[in-house]
NUDO-832884 format. One record per residue (C-alpha): residue in three letters; x negated, y, z. Coordinates in steps of 0.001 Angstrom, whole numbers. Example, Ala and Ser with C-alpha at 12.3 -4.5 7.8 and 13.67 -1.06 7.14 Angstrom:
2
<site lumdo="ALA" u="-12300" v="-4500" w="7800"/>
<site lumdo="SER" u="-13670" v="-1060" w="7140"/>
//
This chain:
82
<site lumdo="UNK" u="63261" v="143899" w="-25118"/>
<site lumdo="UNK" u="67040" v="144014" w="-24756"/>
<site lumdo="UNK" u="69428" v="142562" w="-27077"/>
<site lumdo="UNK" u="72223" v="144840" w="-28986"/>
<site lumdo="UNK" u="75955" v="143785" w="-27335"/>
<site lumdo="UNK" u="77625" v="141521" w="-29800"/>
<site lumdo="UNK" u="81638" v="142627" w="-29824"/>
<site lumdo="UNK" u="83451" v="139328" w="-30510"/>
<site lumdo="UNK" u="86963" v="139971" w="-31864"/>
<site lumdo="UNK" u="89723" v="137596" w="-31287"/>
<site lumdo="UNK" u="92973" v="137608" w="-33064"/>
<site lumdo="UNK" u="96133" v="138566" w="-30654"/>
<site lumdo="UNK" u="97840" v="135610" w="-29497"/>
<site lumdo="UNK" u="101438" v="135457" w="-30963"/>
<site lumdo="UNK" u="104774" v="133733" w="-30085"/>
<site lumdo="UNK" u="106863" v="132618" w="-32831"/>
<site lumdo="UNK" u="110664" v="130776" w="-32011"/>
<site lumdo="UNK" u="111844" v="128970" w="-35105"/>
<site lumdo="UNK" u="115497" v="126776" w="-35700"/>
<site lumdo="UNK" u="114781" v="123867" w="-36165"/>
<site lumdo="UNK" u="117235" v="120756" w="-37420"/>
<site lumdo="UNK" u="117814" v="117190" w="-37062"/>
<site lumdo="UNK" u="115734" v="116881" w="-33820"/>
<site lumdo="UNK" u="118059" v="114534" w="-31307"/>
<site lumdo="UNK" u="116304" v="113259" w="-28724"/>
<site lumdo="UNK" u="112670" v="113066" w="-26824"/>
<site lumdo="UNK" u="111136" v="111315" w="-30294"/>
<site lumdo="UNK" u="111968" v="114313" w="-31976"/>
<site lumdo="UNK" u="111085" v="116639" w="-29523"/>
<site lumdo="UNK" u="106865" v="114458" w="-29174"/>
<site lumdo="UNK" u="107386" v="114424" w="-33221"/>
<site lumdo="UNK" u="107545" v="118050" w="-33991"/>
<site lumdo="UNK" u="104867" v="118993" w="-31389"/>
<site lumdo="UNK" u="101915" v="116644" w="-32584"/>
<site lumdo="UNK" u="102937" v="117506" w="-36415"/>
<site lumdo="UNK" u="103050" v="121572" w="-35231"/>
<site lumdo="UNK" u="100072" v="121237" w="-32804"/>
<site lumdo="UNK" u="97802" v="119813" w="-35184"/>
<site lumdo="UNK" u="97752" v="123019" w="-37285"/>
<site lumdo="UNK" u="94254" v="125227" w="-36800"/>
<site lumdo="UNK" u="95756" v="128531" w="-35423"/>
<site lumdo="UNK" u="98528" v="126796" w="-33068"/>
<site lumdo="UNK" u="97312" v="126962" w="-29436"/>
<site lumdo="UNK" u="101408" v="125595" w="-27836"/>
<site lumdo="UNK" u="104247" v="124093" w="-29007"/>
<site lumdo="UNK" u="107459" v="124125" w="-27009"/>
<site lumdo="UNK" u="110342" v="122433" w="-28464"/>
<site lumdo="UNK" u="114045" v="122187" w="-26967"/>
<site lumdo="UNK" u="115871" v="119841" w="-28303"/>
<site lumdo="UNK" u="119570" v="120785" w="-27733"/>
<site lumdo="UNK" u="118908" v="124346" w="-28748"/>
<site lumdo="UNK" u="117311" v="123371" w="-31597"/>
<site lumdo="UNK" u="114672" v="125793" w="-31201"/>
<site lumdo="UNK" u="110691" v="125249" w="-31255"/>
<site lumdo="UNK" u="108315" v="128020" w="-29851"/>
<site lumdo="UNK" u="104721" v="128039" w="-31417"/>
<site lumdo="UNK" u="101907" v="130566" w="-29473"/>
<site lumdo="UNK" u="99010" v="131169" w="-32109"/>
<site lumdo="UNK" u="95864" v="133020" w="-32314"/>
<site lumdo="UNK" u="97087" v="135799" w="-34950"/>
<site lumdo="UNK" u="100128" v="135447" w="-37067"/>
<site lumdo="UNK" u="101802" v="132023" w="-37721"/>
<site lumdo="UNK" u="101995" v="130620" w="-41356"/>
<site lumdo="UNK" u="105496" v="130000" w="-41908"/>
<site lumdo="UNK" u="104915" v="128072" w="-44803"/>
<site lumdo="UNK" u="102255" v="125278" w="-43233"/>
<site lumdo="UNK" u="105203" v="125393" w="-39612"/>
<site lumdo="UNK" u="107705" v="125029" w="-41986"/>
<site lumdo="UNK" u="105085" v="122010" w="-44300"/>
<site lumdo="UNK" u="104570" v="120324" w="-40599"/>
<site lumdo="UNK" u="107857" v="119945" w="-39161"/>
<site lumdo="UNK" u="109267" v="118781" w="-42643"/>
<site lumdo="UNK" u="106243" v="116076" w="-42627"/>
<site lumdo="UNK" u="107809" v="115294" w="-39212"/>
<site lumdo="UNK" u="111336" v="114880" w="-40847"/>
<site lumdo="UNK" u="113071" v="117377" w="-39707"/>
<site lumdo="UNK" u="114085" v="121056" w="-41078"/>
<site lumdo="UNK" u="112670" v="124437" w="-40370"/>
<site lumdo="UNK" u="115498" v="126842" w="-40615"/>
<site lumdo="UNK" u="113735" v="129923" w="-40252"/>
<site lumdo="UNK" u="112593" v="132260" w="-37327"/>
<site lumdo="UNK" u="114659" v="133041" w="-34259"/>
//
């Protein structure tokens, strides 16, 4: 007896740059990833510092509002996307 094929569907992976402010140095930089890399959907986190710019790949589209909710608990400020 064979079994039916099962389709599994996985959401697209996305790249998302936001601006990001206050970050200064290397604390900044480890702060925002483990605050942004904790969220569910958020598979990397690349942050430069002296662009102030942080690049988040996720599995479907990024919530804004819970990047923008994670680097503010980190205490810095999500200006929007890039």
């Amino acid at each position: 007896m064979s079994k039916p094929n099962a389709t599994v569907t996985t959401a697209p992976v996305v790249t998302t740059t936001y601006a990001v402010t206050g970050m200064s140095c290397g604390h900044c930089e480890s702060a925002v990833i483990k605050a942004v890399g904790a969220l569910g959907a958020v598979r990397e986190v690349a942050v430069d510092v002296a662009a102030g710019r942080v690049t988040v790949t996720t599995a479907g589209e990024p919530d804004d509002a819970a990047v923008a909710e994670a680097v503010d608990d980190a205490g810095y400020e999500l200006a929007g996307r890039v």
